[in-house]
N, C-alpha and C positions, 0 to 999 in steps of 0.2 A: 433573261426573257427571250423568246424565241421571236423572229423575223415574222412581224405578221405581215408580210407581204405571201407568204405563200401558203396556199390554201391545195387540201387535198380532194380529190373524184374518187367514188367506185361505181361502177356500172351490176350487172347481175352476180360476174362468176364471182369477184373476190372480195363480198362485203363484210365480212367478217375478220380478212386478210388488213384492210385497211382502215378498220375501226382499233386493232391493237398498233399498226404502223404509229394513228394519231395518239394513240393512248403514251408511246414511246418516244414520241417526237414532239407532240406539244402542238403540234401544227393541226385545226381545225377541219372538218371535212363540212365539203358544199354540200347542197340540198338540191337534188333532183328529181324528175321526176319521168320513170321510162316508161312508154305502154306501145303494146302490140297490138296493132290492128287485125282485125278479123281476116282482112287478104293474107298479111305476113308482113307488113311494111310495120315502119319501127320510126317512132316521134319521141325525141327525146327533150325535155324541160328543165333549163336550168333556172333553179330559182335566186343563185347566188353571183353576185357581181363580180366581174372578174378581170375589169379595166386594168391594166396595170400589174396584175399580178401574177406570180410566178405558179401555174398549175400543175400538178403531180397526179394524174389519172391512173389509176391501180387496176388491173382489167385483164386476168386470162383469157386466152381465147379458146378455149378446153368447149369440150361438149356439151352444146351446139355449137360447133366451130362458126361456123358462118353465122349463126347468129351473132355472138358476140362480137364476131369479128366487128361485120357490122354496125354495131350500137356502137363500139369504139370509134369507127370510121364519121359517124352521124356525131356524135358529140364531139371528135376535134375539128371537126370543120362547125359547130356552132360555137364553140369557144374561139376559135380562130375568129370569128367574125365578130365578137364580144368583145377585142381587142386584148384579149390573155397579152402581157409580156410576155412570157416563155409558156412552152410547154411540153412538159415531159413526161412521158406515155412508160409505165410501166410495167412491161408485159410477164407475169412471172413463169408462165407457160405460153411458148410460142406458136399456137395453129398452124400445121400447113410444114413445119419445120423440113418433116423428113420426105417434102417433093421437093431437092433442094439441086435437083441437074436432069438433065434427060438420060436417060438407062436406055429410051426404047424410041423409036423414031416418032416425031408427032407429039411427045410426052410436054405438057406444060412444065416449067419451073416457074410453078405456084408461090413457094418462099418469096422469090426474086418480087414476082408479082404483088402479094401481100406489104412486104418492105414498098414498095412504091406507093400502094394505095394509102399508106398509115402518113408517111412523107408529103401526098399531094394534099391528105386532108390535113395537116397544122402539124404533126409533127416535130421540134425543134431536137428534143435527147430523147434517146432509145435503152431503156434498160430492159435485160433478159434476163433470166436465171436461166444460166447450163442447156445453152442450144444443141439440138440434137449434132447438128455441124459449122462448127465454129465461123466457116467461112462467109457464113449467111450477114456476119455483119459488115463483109463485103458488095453487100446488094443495098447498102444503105450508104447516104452520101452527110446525112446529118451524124454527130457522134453518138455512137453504140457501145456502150457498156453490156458485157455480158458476162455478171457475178456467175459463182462460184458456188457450191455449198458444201466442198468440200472440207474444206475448216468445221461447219456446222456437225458433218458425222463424223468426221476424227475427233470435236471433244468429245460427242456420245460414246465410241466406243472406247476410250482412254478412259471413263469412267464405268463401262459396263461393268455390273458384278459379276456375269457368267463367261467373258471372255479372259482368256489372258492372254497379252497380245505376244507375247515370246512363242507362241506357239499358232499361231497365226497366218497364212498366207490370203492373199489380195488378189482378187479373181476376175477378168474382163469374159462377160459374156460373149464377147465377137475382138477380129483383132483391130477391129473400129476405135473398139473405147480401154484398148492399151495405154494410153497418156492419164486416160482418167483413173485406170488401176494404181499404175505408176503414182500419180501426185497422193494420192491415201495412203499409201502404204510410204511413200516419202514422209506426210504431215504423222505417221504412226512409228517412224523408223523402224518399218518392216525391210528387209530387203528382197523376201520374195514374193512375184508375182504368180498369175498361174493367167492363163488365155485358153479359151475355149474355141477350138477352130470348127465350124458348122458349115455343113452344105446347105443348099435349100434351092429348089425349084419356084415356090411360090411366096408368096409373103406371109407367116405365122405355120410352114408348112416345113419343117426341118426333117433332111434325112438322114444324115449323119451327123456325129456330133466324136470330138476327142482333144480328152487335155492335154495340152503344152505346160508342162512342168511337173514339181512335185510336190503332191496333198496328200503325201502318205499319212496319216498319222496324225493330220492338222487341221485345225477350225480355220474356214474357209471364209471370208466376207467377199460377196458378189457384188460388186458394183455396178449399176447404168446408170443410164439417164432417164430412163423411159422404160415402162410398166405398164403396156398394156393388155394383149389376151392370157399373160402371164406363161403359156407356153411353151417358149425359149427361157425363162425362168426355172419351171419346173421341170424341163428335160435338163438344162445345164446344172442343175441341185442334185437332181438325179445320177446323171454320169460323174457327179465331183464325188460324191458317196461311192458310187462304184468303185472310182479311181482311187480311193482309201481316205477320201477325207473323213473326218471323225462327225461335225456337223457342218451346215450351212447357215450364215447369217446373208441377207441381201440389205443394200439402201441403194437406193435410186430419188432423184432429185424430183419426179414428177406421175403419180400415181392416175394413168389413166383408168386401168381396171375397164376395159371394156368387158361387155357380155356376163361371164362368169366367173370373172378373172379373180375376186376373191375367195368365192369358194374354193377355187381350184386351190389358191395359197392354204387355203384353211386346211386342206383335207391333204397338202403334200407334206415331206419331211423337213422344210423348212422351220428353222428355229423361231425365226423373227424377222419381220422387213419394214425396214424403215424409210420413209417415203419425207417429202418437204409439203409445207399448207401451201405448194404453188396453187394446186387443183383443190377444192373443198371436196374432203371424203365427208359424204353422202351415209347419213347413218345406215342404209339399207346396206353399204359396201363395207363398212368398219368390221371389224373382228377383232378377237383377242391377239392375233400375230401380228397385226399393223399396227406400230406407231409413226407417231404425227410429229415433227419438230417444225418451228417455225419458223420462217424467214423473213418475218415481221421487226426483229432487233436490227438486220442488215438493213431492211429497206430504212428502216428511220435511221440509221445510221448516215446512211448514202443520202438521205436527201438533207440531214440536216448541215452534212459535211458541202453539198453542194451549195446552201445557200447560205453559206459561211466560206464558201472558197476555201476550202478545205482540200488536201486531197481523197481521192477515194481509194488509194493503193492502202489507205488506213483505216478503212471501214470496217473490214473482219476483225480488230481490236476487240470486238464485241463477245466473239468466241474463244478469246486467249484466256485457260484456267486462272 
């Protein structure tokens, strides 16, 4: 029988995300109530008591960034005052990630900022799924967990029907997310990489582009973290074709899709991209090339292992064939 001391939240973006967490976990979700005022100001209503008890708030901060943000901010400082035991905010998409240092004089680090405001309003644990840069859970003084989902696409593609992985290489869009190519292709026992080295003047605005390594011959899986004008997607699919790969598969842990970012997927020569339910794709954005895996099994894993004192280095158990 499960700990009924801990009760779980979802605010707007992830209520579907943590209606399967409960379904997996056993653990109850509270009853709220959000409304927007005609100014833009944000009154949140908890209707469930929460004296005592250990809280699990489920809450991307995905588009409208500041909005959510927000509602998150308003509801841990009303649980904080509710007298919550614990409270653990779990963010599966981080807002704001990638303002994460100043590049330019004057330039806010926004991240730094955000991590402070979640902290002052009740804050106690921080989980993330796959921050744009890792170092961000340095800008936090409470403990910061920041899961992984690359176990989640290494069993998908260890099960694909159309891949086979002996003929396979593992592909970093920038030389940013090398570590993240690296660990896939480690969890796949591939041993080659491939890195895509890109110039760029502006942001989503690439002038060059040329691969480091070799895709002669070989189905290529592109990995990031992050999906959104699709445009450094579809030019780096593009040059990996050129450079003699045979197809392109992409997964990326967080599916912004801004603008027209899945058509662009639809209409390019990508095979298939596979994205995580951190962000809710939006029937108008879904297509036949995007699949959805969940990270609904991890989150109820992690929090059941938490309120069992469990560790969490044993949480991914969940994706072992």
């Amino acid at each position: 029988m499960k700990n009924s001391n801990a009760i779980l939240f979802s605010l707007t973006s992830s209520v579907e995300l943590t209606k399967e967490v409960s379904r997996l976990s056993g653990y109850p979700i509270g009853d709220n109530e959000i409304r927007h005022f005609a100014d833009g100001e944000i009154i949140i209503e908890n209707n469930t008591t929460v004296r005592g008890k250990n809280v699990y708030i489920i809450q991307s901060t995905s588009a409208p960034a500041t909005e959510r943000l927000f509602e998150l901010l308003i509801f841990l400082d009303g649980l904080r005052r509710a007298s919550a035991r614990t409270i653990t905010v779990i963010i599966p998409y981080y807002g704001y990630a990638r303002q994460d240092r100043k590049s330019k004089p004057r330039e806010p680090i926004t991240a730094r900022l955000v991590a402070d405001m979640i902290q002052l309003a009740g804050a106690d644990h921080v989980m993330i799924l796959d921050l744009h840069a890792t170092q961000i859970q340095g800008f936090f003084t409470c403990p910061v967990d920041d899961l992984s989902a690359i176990k989640l696409f290494a069993k998908h593609y260890r099960h694909h029907p159309n891949i086979n992985l002996k003929e396979v290489v593992i592909a970093s869009p920038d030389h940013g997310g090398t570590t993240r190519a690296r660990n896939l292709a480690n969890e796949l026992k591939i041993h080659e990489i491939a890195v895509i080295d890109k110039f760029r003047r502006r942001p989503n605005q690439i002038e060059k582009m040329n691969v480091i390594g070799n895709v002669e011959g070989k189905s290529v899986i592109l990995i990031d973290d992050i999906i959104d004008t699709a445009n450094t997607l579809v030019e780096a699919s593009n040059k990996l074709l050129e450079s003699g790969a045979t197809e392109v598969y992409v997964c990326a842990s967080h599916g912004v899709f801004s603008y027209d970012a899945t058509d662009k997927i639809l209409k390019s020569k990508i095979k298939e991209v596979v994205i995580t339910d951190s962000i809710t794709l939006s029937e108008e954005k879904a297509n036949k090339k995007i699949k959805v895996l969940s990270i609904a099994p991890l989150l109820a894993n992690a929090i059941t292992l938490i309120e069992n004192r469990g560790s969490l280095s044993t949480m991914y158990k969940v994706y072992e064939d």
